[in-house]
SEMIBA-70574 format. One record per residue (C-alpha): residue number from 1; z, x, y. Coordinates in nm, 2 decimals, always signed. Layout:
N
<pt n="NUM" w="Z" u="X" v="Y"/>
...
END
This chain:
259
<pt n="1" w="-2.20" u="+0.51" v="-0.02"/>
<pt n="2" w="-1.94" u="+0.73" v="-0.22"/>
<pt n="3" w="-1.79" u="+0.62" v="-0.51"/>
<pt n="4" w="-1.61" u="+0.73" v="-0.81"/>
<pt n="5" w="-1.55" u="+0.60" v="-1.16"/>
<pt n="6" w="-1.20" u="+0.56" v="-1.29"/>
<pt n="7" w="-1.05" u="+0.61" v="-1.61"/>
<pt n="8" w="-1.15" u="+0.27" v="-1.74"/>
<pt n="9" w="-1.52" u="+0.21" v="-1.58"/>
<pt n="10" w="-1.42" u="+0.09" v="-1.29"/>
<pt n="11" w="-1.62" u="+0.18" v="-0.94"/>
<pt n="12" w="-1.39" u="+0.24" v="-0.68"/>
<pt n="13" w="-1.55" u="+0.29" v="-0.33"/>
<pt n="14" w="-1.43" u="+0.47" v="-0.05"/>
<pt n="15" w="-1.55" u="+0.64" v="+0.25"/>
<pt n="16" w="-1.41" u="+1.03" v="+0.40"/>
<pt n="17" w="-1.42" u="+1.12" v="+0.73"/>
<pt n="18" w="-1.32" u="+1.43" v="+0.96"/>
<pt n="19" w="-1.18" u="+1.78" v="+0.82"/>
<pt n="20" w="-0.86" u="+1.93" v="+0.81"/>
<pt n="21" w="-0.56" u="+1.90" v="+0.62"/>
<pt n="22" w="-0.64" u="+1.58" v="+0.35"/>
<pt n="23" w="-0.48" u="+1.23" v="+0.45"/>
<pt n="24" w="-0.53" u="+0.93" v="+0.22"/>
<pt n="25" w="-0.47" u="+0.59" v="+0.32"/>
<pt n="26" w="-0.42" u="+0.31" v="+0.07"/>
<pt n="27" w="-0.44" u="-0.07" v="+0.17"/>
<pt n="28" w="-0.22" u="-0.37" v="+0.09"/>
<pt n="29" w="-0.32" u="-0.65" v="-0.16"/>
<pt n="30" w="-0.62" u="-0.85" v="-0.10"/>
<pt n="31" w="-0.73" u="-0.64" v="+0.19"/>
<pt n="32" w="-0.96" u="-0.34" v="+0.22"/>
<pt n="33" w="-0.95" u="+0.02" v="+0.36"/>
<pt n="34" w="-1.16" u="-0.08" v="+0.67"/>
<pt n="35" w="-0.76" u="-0.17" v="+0.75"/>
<pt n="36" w="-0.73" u="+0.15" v="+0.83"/>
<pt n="37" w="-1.01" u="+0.19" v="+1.08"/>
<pt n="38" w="-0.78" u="+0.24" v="+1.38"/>
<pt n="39" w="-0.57" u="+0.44" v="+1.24"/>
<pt n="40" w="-0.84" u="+0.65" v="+1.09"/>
<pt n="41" w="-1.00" u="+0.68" v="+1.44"/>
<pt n="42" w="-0.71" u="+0.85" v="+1.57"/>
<pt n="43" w="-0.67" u="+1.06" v="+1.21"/>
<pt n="44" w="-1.02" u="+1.23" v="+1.15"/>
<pt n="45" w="-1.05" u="+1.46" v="+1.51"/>
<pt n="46" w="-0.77" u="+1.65" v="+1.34"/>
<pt n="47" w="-0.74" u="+1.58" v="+0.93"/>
<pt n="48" w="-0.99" u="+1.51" v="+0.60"/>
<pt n="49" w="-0.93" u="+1.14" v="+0.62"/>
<pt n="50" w="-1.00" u="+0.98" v="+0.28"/>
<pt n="51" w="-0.98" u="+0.58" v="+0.24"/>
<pt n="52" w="-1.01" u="+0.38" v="-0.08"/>
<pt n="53" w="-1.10" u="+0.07" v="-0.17"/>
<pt n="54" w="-0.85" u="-0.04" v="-0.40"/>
<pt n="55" w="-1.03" u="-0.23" v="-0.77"/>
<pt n="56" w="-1.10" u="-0.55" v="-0.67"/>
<pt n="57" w="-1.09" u="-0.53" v="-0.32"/>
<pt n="58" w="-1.35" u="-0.47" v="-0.06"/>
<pt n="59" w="-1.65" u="-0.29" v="-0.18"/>
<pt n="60" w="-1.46" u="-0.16" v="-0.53"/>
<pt n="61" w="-1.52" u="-0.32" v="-0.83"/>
<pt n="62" w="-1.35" u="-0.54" v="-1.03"/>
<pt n="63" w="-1.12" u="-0.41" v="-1.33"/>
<pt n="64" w="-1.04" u="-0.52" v="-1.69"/>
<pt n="65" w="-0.64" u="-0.50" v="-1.58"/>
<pt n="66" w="-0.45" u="-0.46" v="-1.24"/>
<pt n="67" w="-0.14" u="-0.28" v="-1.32"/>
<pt n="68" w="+0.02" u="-0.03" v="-1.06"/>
<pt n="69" w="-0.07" u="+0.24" v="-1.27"/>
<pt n="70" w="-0.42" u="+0.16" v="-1.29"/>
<pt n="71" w="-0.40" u="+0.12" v="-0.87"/>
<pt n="72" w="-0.29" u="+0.42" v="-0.88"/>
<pt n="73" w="-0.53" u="+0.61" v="-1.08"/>
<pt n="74" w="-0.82" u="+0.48" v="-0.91"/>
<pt n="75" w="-0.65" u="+0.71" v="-0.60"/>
<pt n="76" w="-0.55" u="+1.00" v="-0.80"/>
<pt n="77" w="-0.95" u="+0.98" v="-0.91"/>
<pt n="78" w="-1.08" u="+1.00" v="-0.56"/>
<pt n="79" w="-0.88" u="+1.25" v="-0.49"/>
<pt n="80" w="-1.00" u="+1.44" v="-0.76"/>
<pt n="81" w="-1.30" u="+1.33" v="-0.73"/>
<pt n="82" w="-1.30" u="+1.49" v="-0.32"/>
<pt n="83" w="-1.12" u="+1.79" v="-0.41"/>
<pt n="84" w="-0.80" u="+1.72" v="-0.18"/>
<pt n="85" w="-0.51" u="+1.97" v="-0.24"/>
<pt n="86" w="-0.18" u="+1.79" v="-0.21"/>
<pt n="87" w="-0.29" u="+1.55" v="+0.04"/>
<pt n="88" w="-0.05" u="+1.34" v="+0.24"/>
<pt n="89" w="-0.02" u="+0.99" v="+0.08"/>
<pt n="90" w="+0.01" u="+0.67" v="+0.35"/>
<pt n="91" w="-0.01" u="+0.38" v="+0.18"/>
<pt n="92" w="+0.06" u="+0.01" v="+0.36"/>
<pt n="93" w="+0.22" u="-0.32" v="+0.15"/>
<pt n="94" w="+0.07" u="-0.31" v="-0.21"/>
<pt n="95" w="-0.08" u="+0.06" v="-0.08"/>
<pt n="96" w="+0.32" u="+0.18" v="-0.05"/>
<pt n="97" w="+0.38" u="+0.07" v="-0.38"/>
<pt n="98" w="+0.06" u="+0.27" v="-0.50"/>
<pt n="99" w="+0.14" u="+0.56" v="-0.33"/>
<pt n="100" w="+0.45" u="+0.61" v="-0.44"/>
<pt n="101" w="+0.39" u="+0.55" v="-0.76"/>
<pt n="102" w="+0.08" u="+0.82" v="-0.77"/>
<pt n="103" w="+0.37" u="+1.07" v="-0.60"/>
<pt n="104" w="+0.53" u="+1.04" v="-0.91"/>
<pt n="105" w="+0.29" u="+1.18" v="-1.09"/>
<pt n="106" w="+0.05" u="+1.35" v="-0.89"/>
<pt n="107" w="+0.10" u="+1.66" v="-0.65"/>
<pt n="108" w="+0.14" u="+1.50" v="-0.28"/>
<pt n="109" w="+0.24" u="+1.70" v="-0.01"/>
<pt n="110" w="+0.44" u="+1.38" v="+0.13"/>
<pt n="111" w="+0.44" u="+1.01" v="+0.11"/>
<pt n="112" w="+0.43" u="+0.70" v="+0.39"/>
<pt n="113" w="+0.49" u="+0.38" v="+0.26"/>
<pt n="114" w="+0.45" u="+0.11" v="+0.58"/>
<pt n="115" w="+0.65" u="-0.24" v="+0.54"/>
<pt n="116" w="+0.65" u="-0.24" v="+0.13"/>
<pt n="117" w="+0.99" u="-0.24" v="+0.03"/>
<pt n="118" w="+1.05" u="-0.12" v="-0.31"/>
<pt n="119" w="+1.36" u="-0.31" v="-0.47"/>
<pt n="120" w="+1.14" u="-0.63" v="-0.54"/>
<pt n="121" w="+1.46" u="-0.89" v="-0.64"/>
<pt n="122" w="+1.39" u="-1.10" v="-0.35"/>
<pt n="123" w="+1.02" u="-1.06" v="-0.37"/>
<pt n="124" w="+1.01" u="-1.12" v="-0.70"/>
<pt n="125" w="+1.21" u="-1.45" v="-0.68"/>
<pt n="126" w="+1.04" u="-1.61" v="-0.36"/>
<pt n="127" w="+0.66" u="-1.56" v="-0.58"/>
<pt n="128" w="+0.82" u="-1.72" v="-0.89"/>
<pt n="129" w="+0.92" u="-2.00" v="-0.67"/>
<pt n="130" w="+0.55" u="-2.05" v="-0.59"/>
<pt n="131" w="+0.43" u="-1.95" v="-0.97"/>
<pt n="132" w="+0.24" u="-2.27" v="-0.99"/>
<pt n="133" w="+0.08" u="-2.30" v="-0.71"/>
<pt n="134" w="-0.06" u="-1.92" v="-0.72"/>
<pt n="135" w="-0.19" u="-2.00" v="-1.08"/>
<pt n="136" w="-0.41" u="-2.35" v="-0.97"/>
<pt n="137" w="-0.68" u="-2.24" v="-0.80"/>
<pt n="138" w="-0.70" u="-2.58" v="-0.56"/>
<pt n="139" w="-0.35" u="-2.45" v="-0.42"/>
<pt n="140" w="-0.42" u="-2.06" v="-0.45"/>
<pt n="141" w="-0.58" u="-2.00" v="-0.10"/>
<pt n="142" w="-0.34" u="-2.23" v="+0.07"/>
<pt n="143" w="-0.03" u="-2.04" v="-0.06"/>
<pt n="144" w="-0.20" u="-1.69" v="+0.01"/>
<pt n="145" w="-0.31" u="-1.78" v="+0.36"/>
<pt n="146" w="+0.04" u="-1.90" v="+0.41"/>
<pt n="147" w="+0.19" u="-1.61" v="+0.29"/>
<pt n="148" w="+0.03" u="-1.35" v="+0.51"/>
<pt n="149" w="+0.02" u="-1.55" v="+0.79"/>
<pt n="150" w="+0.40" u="-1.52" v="+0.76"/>
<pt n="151" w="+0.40" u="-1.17" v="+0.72"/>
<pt n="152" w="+0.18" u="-1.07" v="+1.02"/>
<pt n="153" w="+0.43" u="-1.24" v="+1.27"/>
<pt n="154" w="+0.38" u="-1.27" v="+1.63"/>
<pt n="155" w="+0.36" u="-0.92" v="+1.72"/>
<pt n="156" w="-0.03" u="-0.84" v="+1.58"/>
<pt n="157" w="-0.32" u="-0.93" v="+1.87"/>
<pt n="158" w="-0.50" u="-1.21" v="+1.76"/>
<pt n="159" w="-0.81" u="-1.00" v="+1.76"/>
<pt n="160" w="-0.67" u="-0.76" v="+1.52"/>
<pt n="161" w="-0.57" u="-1.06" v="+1.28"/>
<pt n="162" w="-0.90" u="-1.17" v="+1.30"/>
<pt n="163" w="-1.06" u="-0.83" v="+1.19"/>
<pt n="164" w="-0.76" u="-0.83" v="+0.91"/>
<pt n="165" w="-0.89" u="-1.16" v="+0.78"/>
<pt n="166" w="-1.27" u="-1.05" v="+0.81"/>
<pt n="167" w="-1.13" u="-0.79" v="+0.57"/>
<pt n="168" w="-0.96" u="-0.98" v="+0.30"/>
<pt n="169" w="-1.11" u="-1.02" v="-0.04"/>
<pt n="170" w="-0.87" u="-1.29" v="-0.21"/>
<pt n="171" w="-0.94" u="-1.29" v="-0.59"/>
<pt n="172" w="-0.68" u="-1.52" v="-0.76"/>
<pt n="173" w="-0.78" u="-1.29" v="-1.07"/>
<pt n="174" w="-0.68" u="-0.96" v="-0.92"/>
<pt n="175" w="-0.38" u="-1.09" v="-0.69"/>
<pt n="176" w="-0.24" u="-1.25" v="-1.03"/>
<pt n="177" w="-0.31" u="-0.90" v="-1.20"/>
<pt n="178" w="-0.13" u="-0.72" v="-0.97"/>
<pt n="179" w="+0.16" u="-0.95" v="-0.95"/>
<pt n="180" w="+0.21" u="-1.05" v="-1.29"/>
<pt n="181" w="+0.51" u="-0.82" v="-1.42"/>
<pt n="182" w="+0.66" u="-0.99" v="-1.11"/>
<pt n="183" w="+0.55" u="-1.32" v="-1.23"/>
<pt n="184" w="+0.63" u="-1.28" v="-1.63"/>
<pt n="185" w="+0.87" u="-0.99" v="-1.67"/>
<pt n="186" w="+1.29" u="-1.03" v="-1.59"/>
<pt n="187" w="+1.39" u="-0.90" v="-1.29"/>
<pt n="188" w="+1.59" u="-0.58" v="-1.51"/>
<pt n="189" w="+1.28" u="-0.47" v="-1.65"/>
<pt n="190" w="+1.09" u="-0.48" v="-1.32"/>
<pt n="191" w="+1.37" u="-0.32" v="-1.11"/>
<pt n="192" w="+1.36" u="-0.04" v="-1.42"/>
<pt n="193" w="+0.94" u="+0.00" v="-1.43"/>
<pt n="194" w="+0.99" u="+0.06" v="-1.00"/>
<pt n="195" w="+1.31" u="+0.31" v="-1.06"/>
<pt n="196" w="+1.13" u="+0.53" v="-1.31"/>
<pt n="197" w="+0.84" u="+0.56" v="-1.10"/>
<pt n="198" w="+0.98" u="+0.65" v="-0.76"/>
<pt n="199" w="+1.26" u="+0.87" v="-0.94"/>
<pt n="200" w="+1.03" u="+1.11" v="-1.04"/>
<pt n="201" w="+0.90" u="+1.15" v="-0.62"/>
<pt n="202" w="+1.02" u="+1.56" v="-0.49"/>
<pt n="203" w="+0.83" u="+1.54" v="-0.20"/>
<pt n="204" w="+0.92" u="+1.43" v="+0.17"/>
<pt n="205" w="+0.88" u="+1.02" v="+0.18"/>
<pt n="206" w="+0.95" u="+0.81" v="+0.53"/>
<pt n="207" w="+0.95" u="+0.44" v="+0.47"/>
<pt n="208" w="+0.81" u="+0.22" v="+0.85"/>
<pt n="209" w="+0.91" u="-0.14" v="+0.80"/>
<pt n="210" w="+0.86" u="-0.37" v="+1.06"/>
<pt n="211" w="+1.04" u="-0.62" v="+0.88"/>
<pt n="212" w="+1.39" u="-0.54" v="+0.80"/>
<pt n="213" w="+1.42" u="-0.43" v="+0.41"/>
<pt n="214" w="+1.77" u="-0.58" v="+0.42"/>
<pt n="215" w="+2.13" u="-0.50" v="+0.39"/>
<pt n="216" w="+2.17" u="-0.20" v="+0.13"/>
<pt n="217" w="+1.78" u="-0.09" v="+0.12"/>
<pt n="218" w="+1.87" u="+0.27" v="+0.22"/>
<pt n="219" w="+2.16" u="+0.36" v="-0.01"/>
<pt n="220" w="+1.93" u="+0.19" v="-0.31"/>
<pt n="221" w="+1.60" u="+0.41" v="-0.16"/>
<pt n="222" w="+1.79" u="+0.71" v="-0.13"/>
<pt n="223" w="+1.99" u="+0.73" v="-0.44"/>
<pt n="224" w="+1.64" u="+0.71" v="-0.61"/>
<pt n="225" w="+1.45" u="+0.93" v="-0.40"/>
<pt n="226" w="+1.71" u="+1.18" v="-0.23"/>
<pt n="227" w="+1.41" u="+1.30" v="+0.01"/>
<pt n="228" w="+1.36" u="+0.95" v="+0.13"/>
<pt n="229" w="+1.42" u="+0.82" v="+0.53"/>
<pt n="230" w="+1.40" u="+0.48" v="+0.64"/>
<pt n="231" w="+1.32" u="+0.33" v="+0.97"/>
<pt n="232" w="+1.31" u="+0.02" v="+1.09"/>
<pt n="233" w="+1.02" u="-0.11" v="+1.36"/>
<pt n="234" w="+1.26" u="-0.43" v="+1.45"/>
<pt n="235" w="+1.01" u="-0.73" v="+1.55"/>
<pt n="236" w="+0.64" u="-0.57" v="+1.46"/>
<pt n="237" w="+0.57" u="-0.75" v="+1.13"/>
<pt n="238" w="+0.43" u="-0.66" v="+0.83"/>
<pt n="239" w="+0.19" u="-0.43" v="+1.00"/>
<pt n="240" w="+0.34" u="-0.21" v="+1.26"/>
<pt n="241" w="+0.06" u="+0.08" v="+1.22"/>
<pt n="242" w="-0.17" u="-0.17" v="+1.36"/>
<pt n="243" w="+0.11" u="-0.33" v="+1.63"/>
<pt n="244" w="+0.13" u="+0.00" v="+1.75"/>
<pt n="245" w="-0.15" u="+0.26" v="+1.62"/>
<pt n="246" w="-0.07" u="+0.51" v="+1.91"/>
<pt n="247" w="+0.30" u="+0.51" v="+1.83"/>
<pt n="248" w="+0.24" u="+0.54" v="+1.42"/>
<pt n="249" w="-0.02" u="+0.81" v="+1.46"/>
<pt n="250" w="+0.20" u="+1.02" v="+1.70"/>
<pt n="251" w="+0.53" u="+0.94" v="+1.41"/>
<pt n="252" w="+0.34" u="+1.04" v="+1.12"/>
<pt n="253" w="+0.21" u="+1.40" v="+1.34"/>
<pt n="254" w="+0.62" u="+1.43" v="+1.35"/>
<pt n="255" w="+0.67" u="+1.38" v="+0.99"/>
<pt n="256" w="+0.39" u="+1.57" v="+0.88"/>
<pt n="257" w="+0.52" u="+1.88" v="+1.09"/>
<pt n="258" w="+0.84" u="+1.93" v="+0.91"/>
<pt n="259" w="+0.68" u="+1.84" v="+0.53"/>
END
């Protein structure tokens, strides 16, 4: 079982499969990089397919704190710690957010972030809505379960759902770790911590959503990150890679032969 120790102490666990040119793919909150299993199936014939477990998700251990630049060191460590040159950077929900901020920072040959938008107004005021009831834990698993069945939508088989939920790992501790700038902090010094980070990304970046980012999205992405494109899935959910695995695979072989 290979694993690697971050910064802090933490074990972060992860699993590597086929050669080629490196791929890492980074799942969304309270999930687990067996997420990924389709999409590494179609990956590893052709590319060095590297999958985390994010701390405090599936088979990782749990951290002292949460923040996205914590997330995102536990990455740049396993890519260190597998000796990927530039690798290509696909992250999905929370894992968009993490790869884009490791881009930042780190040398990336390009960046997919799938259905995590990345101006968090909206986000950020629908979760203080719900504040108290993420913080009691009677209530926690109710709102959690209700917001991902939300998210998922009517496109994803039920079967694939099921194997999503057989996945999940929901820690009020960590989920309210992650979240809490979002939670605590005003929405200018949020939008501000998101703009510096993805500022600083030179490198190709294609944003899948398969929920529409809104009105506006694009200008906002692009005057941050000038080598950004956005497209929009219209009616596949939160998780179009696993809507349509075939169709995400053979988009990310067209975006990877022009990076």
């Amino acid at each position: 079982m290979p694993t690697v120790t971050s910064q802090d102490g933490t074990t972060i666990y992860y699993e590597a499969a086929g050669s080629g040119d490196p791929v890492v793919l980074v799942h969304g909150i309270t999930e687990s990089g067996r997420n990924w299993d389709p999409i590494t199936e179609r990956l590893s014939g052709s590319h060095r397919v590297v999958v985390p477990d994010l701390r405090g998700h599936g088979r990782s251990g749990e951290g002292p704190t949460y923040a996205l630049a914590d997330l995102a060191g536990d990455v740049g460590a396993v890519i260190v710690a597998e000796g990927l040159d530039r690798p290509r950077l696909v992250g999905h929900s929370l894992g968009g957010a993490v790869v884009s901020a490791l881009a930042g920072s780190f040398p990336a040959r390009s960046v997919v972030n799938v259905d995590q938008p990345l101006k968090l107004d909206e986000f950020q005021a629908q979760l203080q809505a719900v504040a108290p009831a993420l913080r009691d834990p009677d209530s926690f698993p109710m709102v959690i379960a209700g917001l991902f069945d939300q998210l998922a939508g009517d496109a994803l088989a039920d079967e694939e759902r099921e194997r999503i939920e057989g996945n999940r790992r929901a820690s009020q501790e960590v989920v309210l770790g992650i979240w809490m700038p979002i939670l605590e902090s005003p929405a200018e010094e949020v939008a501000a911590m998101v703009e510096a980070a993805v500022s600083a990304i030179a490198c190709p970046y294609l944003a899948i959503h398969g929920i529409d980012p809104g009105s506006g999205y694009v200008d906002w992405l692009t005057g941050l990150v000038p080598t950004a494109a956005v497209e929009v899935w219209d009616g596949l959910g939160h998780y179009p890679h696993l809507v349509d695995p075939d169709r995400f695979v053979a988009r990310l072989a067209e975006f990877w032969s022009t990076d």
